[in-house]
N, CA, C and O atoms as CSV, one atom per row, in Angstrom:
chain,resi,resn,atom,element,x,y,z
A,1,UNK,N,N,0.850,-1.179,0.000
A,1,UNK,CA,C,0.000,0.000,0.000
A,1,UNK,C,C,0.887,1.231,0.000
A,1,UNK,O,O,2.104,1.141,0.164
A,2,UNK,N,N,0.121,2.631,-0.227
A,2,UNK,CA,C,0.709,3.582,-0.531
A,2,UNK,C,C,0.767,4.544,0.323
A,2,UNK,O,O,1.161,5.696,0.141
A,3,UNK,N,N,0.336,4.017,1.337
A,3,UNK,CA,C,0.078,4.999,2.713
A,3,UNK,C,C,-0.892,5.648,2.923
A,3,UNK,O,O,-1.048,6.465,3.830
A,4,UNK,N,N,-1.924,5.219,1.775
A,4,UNK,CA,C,-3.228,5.964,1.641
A,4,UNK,C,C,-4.289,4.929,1.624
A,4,UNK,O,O,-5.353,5.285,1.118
A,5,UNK,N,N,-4.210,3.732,2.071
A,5,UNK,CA,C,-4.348,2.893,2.041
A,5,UNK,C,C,-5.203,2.084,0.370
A,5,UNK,O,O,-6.303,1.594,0.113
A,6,UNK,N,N,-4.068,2.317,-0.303
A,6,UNK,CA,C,-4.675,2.102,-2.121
A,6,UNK,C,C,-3.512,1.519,-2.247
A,6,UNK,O,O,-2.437,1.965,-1.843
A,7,UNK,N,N,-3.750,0.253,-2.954
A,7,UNK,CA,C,-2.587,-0.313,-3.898
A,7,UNK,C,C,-2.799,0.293,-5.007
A,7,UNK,O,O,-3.716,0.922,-5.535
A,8,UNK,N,N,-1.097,-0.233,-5.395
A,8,UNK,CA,C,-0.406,0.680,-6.590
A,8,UNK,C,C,-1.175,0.140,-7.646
A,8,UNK,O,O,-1.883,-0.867,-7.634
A,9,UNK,N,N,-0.840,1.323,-9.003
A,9,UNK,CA,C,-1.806,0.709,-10.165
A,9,UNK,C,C,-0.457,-0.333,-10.701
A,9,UNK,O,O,0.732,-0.266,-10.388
A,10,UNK,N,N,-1.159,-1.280,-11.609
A,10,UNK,CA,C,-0.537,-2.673,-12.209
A,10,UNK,C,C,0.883,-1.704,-12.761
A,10,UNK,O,O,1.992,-2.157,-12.477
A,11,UNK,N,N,0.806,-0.547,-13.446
A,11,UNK,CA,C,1.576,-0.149,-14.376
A,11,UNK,C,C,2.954,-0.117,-13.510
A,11,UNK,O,O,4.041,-0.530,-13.914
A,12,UNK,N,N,2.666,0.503,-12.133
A,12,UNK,CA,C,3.753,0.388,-11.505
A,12,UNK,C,C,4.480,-0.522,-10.472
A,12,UNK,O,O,4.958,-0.294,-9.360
A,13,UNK,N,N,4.346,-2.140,-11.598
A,13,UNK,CA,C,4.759,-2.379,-10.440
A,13,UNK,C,C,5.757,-3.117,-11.934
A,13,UNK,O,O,5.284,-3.281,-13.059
A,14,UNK,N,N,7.048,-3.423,-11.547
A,14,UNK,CA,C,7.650,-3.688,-12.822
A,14,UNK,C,C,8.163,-5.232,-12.769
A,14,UNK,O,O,8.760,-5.555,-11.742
A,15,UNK,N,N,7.991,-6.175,-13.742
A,15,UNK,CA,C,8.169,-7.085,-13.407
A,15,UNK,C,C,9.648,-7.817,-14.230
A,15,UNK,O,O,10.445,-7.139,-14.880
A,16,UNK,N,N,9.700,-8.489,-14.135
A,16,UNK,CA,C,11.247,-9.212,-14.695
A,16,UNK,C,C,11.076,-10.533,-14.760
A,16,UNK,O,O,12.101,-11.210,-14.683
A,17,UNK,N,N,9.698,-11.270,-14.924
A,17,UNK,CA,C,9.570,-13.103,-15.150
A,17,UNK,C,C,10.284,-13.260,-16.096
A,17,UNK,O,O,11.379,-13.795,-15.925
A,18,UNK,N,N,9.837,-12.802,-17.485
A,18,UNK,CA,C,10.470,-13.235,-18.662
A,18,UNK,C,C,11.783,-12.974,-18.930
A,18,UNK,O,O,12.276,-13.446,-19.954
A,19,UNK,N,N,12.542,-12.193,-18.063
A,19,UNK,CA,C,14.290,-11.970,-18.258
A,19,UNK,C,C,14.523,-13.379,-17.277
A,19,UNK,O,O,15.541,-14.050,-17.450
A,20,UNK,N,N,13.682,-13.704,-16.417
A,20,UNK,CA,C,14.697,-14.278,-15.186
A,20,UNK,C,C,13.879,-15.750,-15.718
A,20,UNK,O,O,14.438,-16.576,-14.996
A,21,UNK,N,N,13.173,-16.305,-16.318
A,21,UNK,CA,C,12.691,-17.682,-17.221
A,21,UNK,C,C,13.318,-17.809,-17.981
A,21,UNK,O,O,13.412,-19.009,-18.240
A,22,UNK,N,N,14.099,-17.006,-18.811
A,22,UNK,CA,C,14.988,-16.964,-19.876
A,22,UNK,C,C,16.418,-17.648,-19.455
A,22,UNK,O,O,16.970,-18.641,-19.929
A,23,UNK,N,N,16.851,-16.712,-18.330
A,23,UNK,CA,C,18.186,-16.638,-17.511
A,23,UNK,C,C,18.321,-17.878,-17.377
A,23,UNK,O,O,19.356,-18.488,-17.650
A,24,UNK,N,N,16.716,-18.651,-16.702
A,24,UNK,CA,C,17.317,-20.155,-16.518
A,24,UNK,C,C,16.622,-21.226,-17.524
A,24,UNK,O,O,16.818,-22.421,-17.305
A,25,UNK,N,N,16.142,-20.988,-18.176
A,25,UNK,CA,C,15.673,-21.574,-19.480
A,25,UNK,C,C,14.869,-22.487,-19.140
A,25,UNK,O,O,14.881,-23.693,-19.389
A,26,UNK,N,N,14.147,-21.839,-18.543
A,26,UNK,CA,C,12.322,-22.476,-17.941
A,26,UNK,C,C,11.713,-21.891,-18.913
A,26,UNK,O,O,12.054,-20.761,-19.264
A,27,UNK,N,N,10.543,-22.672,-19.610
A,27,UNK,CA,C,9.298,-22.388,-20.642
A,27,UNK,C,C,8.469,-22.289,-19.093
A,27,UNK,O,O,8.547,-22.703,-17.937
A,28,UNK,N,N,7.394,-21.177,-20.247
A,28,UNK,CA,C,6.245,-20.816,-19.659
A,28,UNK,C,C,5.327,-21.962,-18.867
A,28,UNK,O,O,5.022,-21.943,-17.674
A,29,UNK,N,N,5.019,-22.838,-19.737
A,29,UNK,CA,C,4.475,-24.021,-19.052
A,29,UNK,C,C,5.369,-24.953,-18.140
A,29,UNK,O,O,4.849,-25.900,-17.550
A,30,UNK,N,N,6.449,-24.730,-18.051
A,30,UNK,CA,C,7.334,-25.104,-17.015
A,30,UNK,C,C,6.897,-25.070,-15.697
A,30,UNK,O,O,6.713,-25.934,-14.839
A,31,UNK,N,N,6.701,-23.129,-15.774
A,31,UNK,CA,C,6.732,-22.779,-14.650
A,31,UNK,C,C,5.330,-22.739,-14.415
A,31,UNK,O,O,5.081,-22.978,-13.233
A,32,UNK,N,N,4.500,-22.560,-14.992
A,32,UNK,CA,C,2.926,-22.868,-14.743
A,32,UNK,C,C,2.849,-24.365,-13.814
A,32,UNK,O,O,2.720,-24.360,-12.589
A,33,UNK,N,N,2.934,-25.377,-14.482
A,33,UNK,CA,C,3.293,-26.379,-13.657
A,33,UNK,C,C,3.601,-26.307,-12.154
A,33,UNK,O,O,2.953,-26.505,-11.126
A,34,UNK,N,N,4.908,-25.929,-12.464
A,34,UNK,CA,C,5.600,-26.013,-10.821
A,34,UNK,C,C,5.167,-25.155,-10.333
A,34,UNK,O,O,5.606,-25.155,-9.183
A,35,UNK,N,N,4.497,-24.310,-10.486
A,35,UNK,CA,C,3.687,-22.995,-9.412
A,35,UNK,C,C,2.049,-23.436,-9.248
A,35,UNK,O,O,1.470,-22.943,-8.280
A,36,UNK,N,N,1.472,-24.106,-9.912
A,36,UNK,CA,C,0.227,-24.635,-9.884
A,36,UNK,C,C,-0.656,-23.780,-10.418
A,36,UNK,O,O,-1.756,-23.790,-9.865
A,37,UNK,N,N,-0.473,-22.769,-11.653
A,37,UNK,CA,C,-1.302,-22.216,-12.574
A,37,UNK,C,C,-1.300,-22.637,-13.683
A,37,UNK,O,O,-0.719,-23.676,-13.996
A,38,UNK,N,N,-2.130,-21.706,-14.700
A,38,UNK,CA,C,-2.206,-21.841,-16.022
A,38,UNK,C,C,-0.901,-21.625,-17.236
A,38,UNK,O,O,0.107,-21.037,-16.845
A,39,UNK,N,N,-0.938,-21.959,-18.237
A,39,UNK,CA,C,-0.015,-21.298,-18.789
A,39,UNK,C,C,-0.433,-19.526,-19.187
A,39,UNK,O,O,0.295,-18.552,-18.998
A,40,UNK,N,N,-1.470,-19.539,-19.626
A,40,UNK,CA,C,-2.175,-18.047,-19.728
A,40,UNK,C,C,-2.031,-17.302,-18.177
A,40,UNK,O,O,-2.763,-16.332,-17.980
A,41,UNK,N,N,-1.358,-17.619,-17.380
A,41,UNK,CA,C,-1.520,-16.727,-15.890
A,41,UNK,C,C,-0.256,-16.545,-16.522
A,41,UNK,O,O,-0.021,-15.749,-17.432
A,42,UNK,N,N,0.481,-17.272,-16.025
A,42,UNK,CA,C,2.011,-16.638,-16.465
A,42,UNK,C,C,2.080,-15.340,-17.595
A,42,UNK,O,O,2.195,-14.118,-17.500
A,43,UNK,N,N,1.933,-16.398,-18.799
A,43,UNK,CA,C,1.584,-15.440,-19.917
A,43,UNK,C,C,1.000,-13.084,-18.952
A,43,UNK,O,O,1.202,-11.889,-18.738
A,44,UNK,N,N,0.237,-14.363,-18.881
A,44,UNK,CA,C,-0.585,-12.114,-18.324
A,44,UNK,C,C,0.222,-11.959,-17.185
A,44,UNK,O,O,-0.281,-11.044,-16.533
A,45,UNK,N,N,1.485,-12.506,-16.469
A,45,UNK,CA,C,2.097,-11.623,-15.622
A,45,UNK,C,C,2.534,-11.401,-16.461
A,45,UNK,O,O,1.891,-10.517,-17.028
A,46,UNK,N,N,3.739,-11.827,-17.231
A,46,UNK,CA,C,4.655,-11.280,-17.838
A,46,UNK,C,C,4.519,-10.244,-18.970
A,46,UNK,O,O,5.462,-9.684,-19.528
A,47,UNK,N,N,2.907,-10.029,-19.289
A,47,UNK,CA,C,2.633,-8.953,-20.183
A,47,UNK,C,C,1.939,-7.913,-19.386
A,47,UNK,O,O,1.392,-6.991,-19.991
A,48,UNK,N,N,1.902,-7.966,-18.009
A,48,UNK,CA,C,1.524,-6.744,-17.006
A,48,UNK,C,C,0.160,-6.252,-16.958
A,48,UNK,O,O,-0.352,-5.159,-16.718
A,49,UNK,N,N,-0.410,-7.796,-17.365
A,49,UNK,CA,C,-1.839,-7.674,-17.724
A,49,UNK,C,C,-2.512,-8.138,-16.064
A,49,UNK,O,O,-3.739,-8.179,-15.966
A,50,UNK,N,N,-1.598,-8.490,-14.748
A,50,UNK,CA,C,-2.147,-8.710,-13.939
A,50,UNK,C,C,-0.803,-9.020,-13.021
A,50,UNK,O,O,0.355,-9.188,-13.403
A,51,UNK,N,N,-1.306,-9.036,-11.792
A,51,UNK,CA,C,-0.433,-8.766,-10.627
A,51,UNK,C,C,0.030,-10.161,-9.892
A,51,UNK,O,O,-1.032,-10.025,-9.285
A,52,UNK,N,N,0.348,-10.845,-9.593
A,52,UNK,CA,C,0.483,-12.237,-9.483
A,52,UNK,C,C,-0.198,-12.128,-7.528
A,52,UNK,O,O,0.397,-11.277,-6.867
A,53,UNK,N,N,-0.967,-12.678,-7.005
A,53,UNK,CA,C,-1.398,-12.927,-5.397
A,53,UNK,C,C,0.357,-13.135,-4.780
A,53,UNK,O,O,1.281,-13.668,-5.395
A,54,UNK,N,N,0.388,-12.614,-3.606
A,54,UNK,CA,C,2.024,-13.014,-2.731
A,54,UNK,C,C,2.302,-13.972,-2.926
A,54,UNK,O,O,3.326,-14.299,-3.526
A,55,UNK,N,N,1.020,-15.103,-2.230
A,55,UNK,CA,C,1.583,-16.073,-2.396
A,55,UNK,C,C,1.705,-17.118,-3.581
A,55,UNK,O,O,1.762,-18.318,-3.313
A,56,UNK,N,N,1.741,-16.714,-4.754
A,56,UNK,CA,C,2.035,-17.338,-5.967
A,56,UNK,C,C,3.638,-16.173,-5.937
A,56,UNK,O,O,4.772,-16.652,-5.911
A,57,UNK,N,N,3.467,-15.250,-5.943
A,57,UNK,CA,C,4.879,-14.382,-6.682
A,57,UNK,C,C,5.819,-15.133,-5.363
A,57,UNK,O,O,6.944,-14.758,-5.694
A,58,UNK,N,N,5.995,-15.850,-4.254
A,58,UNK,CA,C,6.595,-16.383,-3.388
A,58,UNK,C,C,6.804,-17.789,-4.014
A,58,UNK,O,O,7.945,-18.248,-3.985
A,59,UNK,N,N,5.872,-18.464,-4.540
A,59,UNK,CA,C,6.272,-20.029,-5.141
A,59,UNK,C,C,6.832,-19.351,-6.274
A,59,UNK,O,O,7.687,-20.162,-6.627
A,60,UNK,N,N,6.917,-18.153,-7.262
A,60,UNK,CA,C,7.672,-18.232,-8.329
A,60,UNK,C,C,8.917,-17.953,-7.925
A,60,UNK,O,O,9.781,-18.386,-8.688
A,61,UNK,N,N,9.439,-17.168,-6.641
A,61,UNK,CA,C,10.507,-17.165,-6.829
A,61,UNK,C,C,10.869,-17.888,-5.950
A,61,UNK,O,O,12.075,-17.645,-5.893
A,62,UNK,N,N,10.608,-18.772,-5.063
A,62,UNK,CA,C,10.840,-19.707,-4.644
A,62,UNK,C,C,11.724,-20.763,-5.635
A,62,UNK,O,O,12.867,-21.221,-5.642
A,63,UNK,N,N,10.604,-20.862,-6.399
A,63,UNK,CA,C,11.139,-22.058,-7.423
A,63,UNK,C,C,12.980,-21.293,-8.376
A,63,UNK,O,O,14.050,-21.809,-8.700
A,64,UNK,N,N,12.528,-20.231,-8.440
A,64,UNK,CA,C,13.837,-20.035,-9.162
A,64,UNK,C,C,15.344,-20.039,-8.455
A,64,UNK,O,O,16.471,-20.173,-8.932
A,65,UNK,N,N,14.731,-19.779,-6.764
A,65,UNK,CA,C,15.644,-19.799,-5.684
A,65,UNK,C,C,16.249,-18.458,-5.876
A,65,UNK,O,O,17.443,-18.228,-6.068
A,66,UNK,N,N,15.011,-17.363,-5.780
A,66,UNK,CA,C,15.172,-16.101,-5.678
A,66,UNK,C,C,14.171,-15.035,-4.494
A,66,UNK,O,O,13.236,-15.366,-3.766
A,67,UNK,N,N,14.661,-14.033,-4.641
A,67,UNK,CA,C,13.559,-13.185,-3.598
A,67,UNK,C,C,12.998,-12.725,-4.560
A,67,UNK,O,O,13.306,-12.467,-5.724
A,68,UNK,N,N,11.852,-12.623,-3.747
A,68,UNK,CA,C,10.109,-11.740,-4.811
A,68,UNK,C,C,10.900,-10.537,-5.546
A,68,UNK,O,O,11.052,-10.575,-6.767
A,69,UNK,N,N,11.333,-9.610,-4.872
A,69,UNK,CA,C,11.838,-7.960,-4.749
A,69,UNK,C,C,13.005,-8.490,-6.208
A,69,UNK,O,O,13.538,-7.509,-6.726
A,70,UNK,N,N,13.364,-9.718,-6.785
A,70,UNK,CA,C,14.313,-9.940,-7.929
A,70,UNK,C,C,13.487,-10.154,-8.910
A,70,UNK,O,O,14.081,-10.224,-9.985
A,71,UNK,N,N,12.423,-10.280,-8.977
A,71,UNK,CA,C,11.050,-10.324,-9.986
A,71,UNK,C,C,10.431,-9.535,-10.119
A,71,UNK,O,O,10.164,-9.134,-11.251
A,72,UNK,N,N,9.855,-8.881,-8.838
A,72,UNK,CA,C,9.071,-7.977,-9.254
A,72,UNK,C,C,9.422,-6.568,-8.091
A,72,UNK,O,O,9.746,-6.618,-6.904
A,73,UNK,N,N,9.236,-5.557,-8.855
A,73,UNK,CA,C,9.418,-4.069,-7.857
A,73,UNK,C,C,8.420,-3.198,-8.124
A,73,UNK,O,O,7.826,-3.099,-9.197
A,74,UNK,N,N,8.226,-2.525,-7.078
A,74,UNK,CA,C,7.310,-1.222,-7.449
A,74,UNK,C,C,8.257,0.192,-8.083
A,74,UNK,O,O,9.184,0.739,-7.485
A,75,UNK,N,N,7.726,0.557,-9.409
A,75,UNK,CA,C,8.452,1.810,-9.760
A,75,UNK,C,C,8.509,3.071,-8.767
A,75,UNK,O,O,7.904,4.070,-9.155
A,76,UNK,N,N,8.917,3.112,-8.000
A,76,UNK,CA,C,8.678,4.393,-7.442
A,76,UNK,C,C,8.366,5.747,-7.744
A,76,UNK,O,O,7.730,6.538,-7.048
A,77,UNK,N,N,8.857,5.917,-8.801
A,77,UNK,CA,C,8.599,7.396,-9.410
A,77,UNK,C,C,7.122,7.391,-10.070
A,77,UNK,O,O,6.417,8.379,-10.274
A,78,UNK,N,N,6.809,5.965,-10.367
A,78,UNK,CA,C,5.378,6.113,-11.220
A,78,UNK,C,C,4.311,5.830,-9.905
A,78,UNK,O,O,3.101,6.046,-9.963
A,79,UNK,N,N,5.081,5.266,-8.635
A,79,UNK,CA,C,4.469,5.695,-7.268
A,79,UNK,C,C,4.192,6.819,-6.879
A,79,UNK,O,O,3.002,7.048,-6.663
A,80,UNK,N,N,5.143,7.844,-6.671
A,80,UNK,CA,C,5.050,9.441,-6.346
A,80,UNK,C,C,3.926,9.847,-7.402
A,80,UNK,O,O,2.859,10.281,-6.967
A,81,UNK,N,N,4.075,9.756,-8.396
A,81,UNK,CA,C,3.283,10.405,-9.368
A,81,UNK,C,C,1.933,10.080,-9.809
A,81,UNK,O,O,1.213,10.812,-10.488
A,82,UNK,N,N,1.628,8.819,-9.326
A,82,UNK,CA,C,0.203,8.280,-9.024
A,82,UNK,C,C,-0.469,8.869,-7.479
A,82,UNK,O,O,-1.660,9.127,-7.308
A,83,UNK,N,N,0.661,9.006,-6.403
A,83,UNK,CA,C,-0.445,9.634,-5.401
A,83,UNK,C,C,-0.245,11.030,-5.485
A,83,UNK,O,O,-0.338,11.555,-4.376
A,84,UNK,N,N,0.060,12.032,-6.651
A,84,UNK,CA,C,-0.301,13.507,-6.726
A,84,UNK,C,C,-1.257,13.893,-7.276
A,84,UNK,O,O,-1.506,15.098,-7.309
């Protein structure tokens, strides 16, 4: 939350699945699998068409043997500039 008690819009929150699926040469349905979604969920994180629940963005980077905050971040500046 933003201290206003509003989550951020989707735009700002920036994600990095498809650099870091690449990095280790996991297919989409790979990781659908081992996280227990669809292949189309994946798909719409990685096109910022939707926000992944904690605890799925925790089994994804779980599985890669990473922290959430290496996948996904909030832009900050498109933070400031959404609560003006």
């Amino acid at each position: 939350m933003n201290g206003k008690g509003v989550l951020p819009r989707i735009e700002c929150v920036v994600v990095r699945l498809r650099e870091v699926r690449a990095r280790y040469g996991v297919s989409q349905e790979e990781l659908a699998k081992a996280v227990g979604v669809t292949r189309q969920a994946i798909i719409a994180i990685e096109k910022g068409r939707c926000i992944p629940s904690l605890p799925l963005a925790l089994k994804i980077a779980r599985f890669f043997g990473l922290k959430v905050e290496d996948i996904f971040q909030l832009d900050e500046a498109c933070l400031e500039s959404s609560s003006s």
